[in-house]
N, C-alpha and C positions, 0 to 999 in steps of 0.2 A: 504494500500500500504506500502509496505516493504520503510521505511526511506533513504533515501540516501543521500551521506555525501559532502560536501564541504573542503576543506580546508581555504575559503579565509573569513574575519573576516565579519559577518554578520550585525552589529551594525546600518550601513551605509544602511540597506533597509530601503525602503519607504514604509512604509504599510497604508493600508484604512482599515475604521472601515465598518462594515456593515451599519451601519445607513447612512455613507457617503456614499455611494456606493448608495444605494437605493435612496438618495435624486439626485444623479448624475442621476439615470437612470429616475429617473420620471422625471428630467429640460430637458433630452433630449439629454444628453452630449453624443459625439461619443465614447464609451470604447471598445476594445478586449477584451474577456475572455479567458484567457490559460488558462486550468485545465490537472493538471500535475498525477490527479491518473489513475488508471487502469478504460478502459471500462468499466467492470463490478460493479464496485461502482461508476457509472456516473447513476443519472435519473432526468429526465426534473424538473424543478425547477419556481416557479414564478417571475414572474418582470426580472429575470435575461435570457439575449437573450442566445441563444446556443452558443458556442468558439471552439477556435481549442483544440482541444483533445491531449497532447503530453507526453507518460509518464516521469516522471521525469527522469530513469535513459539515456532515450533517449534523452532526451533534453540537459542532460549535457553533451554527447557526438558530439555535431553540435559545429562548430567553425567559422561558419560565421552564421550570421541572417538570410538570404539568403536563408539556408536552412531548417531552421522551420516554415515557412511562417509566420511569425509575421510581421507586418508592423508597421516599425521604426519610421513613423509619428505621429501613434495612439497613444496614449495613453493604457498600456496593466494593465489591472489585473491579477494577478495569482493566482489560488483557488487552495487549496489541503484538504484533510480532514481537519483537524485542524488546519492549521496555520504556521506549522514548514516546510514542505519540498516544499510550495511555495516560503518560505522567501530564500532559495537555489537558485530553478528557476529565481526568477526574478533579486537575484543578478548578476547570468551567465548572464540573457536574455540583462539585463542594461551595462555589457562588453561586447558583442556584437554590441550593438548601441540600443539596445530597451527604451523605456521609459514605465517601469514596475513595477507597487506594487505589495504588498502581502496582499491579503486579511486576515486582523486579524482574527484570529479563525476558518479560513476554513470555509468549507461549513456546519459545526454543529454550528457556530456563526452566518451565513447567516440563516437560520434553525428555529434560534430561534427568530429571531428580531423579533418585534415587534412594531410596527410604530404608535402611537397612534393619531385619529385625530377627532377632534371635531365636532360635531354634533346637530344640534340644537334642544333641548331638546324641550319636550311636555311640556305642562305647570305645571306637576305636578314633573317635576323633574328641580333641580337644576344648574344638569352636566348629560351631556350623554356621554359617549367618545368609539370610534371605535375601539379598536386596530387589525391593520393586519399585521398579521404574514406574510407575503410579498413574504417569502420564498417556502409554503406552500400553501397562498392563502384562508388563515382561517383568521373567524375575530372572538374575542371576545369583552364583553361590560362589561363596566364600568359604573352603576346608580348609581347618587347621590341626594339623598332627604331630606330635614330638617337634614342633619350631619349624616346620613346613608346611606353607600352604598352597593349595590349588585353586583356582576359579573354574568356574564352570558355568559357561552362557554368557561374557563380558558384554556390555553396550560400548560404542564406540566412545562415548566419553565415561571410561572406568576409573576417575581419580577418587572418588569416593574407595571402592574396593581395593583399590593400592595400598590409600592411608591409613585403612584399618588394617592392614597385615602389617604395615610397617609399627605401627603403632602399638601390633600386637608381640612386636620381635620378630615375626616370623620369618623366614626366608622363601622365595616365590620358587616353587620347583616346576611348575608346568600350569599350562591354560589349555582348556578342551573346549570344546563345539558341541552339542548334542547333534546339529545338523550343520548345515547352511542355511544360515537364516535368510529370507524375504521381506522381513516387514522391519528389519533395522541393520544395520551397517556392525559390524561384529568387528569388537576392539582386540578380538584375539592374536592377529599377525602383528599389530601394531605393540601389544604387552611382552610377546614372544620375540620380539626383535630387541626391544628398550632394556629385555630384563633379562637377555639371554637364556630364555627356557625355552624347553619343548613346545609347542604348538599339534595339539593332537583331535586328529577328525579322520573318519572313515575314507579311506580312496575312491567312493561311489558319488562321493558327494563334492568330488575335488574338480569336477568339472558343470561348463553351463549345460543345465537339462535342456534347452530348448532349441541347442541344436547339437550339443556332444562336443563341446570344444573345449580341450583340457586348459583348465586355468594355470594359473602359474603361483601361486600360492606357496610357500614353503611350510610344509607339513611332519608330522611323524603318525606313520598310516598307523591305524588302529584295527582290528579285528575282533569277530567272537569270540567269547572266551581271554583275549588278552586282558590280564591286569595291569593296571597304572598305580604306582606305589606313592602314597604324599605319607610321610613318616611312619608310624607303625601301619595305618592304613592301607590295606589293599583294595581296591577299587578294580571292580568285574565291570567288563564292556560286556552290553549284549546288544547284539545288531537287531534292531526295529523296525524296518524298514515298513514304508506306507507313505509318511508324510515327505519323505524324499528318501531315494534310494540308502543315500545312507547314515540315514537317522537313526543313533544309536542311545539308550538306557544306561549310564551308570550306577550300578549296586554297590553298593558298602554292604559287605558281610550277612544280605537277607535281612539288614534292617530301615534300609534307607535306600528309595532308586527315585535317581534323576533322570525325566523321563521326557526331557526336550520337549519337541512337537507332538510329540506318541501319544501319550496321553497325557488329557488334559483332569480336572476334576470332575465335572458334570460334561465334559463334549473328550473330542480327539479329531488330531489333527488333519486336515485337509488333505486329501489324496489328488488336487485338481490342479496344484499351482505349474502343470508347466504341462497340462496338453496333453497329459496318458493316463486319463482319469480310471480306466481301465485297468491299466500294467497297477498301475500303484494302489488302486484301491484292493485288489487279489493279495499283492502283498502285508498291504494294511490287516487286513483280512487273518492272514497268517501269524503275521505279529499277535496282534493280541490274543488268536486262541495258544498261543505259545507262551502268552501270560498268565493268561486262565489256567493253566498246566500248569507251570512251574512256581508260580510267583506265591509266595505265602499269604492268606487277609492279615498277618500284620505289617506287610511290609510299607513302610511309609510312602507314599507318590510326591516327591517333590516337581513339579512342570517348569517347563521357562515360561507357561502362558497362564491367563485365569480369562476368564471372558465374564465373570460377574462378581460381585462384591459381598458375595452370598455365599463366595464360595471362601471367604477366610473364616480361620478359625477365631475365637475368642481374643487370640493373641495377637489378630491381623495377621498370622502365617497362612501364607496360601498352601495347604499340605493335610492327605487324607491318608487312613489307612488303607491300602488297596481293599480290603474287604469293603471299605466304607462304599469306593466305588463302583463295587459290582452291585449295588445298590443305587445310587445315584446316579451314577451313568447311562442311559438309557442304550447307548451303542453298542457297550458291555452285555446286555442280555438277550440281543439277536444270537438264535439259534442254529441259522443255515445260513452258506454265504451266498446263497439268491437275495435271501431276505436284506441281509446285510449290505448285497450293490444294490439293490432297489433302495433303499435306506438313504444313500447314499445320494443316488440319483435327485432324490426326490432334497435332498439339503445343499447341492451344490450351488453357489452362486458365481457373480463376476468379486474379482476380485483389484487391488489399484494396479494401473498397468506402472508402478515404481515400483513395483515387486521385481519385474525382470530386470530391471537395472541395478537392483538391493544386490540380488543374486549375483549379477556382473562382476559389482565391485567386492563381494565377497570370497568369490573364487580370482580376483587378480585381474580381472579381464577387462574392466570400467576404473575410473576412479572420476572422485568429488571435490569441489574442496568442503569448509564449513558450511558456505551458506547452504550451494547445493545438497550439502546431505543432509540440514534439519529438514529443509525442506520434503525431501523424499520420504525421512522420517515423520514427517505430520500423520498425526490423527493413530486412533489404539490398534491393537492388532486386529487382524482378521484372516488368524491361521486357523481358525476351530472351526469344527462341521458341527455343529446342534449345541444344545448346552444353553 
């Protein structure tokens, strides 16, 4: 959205951090949302309810409240891309009679939070910790074992999960991948270069699916059955395939399995992103009756996605016992795999077409710089079939 100018001295705005903001909305607090850019750079977003939509150089031309529909009582937010032509808005909205922040850093700082929350480790690990990208509705994790720790699932901006390893003594022994992501730019190559670790992802998933061209990525290929060691911790790869060829499950010891795009809590991931809704939904298919088989109901489901706010526990962990979801899952309780691609069929939708560039610049094959990739990054996921 094209800037627009104030003249009156801006010093005196009130603004909210994103991390404020998020912890307002999970207590419960009554907020407005004004978002002062154009329609078409507006898409649905996590944790954050829908707002009145006004653009900014409209809203500076109202001279009573009145007539913006903002309610003077509420408390208002005002979101813009970045930060700047909110802090505009809500100074007007505040001589009007409104009571209106600005949200720090726009909606590329809402975007990228990262909210980290603790988790009760298996017994082979030390520290387990959540963090969700709130904005997005993606989680990644943080393992820490004997003063080693692993990530698993990074967003491209991971200095949050840095500082708390650093913070924690730990030393960073490796970064993994559940998949190749689509719906965000994966800070994995970028942690694995800075910090001199491994970088570990399936060789299935090291190339673009949408025409077969090997990326260029530097990797350490993973298979079934291989363990990845982060201090006494042993961690089982099991290869999952469905939501891309090589989406794989990490287990800690039958107590705790990360479970990328595989499954989700209440849905599971999309078998459609790249054209062979067919090949990968058969696969899908297999995966998880190979969960149903082997997997214990206590074993914990940690996802890198959640698609509803319903699906956190008491503690805001987004994490079930697998029992819990052959119960709540409704994908989980198809019988026959007719049933299941009909299922399937009948869930599939369009998806953004910045997913096949996500993937590009994930396998090596595309690159961004910042603005470009919030950008691409806008708005929550939408890797999940039902749920």
């Amino acid at each position: 959205m094209k800037t627009f100018s104030s003249n009156n001295n801006l010093d005196t705005v009130p603004e909210v951090t994103p991390a404020e903001l998020a912890r307002a909305f999970e207590a419960g607090d009554r907020i407005q949302i004004i978002d002062v850019r154009r329609p078409s750079s507006i898409a649905p977003v996590g944790l954050m309810p829908p707002g009145l939509n006004i653009v900014g150089s409209t809203l500076l031309g109202y001279t009573d409240l009145g007539e913006t529909g903002v309610d003077a009582s509420t408390p208002a937010v005002v979101i813009c891309a970045r930060g700047n032509d909110s802090r505009v808005a809500a100074h007007h909205l505040n001589r009007l009679g409104a009571h209106a922040q600005s949200l720090a850093g726009g909606m590329t700082a809402w975007m990228k939070l990262s909210v980290p929350r603790t988790v009760t480790p298996p017994p082979s690990l030390d520290r387990l910790v959540q963090f969700d990208r709130v904005g997005k509705e993606a989680l990644s994790y943080v393992l820490i074992s004997a003063g080693e720790a692993l990530i698993i699932d990074p967003p491209r901006d991971a200095d949050s999960l840095l500082r708390y390893i650093d913070d924690e003594g730990a030393t960073l022994v490796g970064v993994a991948d559940t998949h190749v992501h689509a719906d965000y730019i994966s800070g994995a190559t970028a942690i694995a270069r800075a910090r001199g670790v491994p970088y570990y992802l399936h060789p299935y998933d090291s190339v673009f699916p949408y025409d077969g061209t090997q990326g260029s990525v530097e990797f350490q290929p993973i298979s079934d059955g291989m363990s990845i060691r982060c201090g006494r911790c042993p961690m089982m790869v099991v290869h999952t395939p469905g939501h891309s060829p090589g989406s794989v499950t990490y287990i800690v010891k039958d107590t705790a399995a990360f479970t990328g795009d595989f499954l989700f809590i209440t849905s599971i991931g999309r078998p459609d992103l790249a054209d062979r809704t067919e090949e990968w939904s058969a696969l899908l298919w297999t995966s998880i009756q190979r969960a149903k088989s082997q997997w214990p109901s206590t074993l914990m489901i940690y996802p890198a996605h959640y698609t509803s706010q319903t699906a956190r526990t008491g503690d805001g962990v987004i994490g079930e016992p697998f029992g819990s979801l052959l119960v709540r899952n409704p994908s989980l309780g198809i019988s026959s795999e007719s049933s299941f691609m009909h299922w399937i069929e009948q869930h599939v939708a369009s998806f953004p077409d910045a997913y096949r560039t996500i993937k590009g610049i994930n396998v090596g094959l595309f690159s961004a710089d910042d603005r470009e990739a919030d950008e691409l990054e806008n708005g929550r996921n939408e890797c999940a079939l039902g749920g």
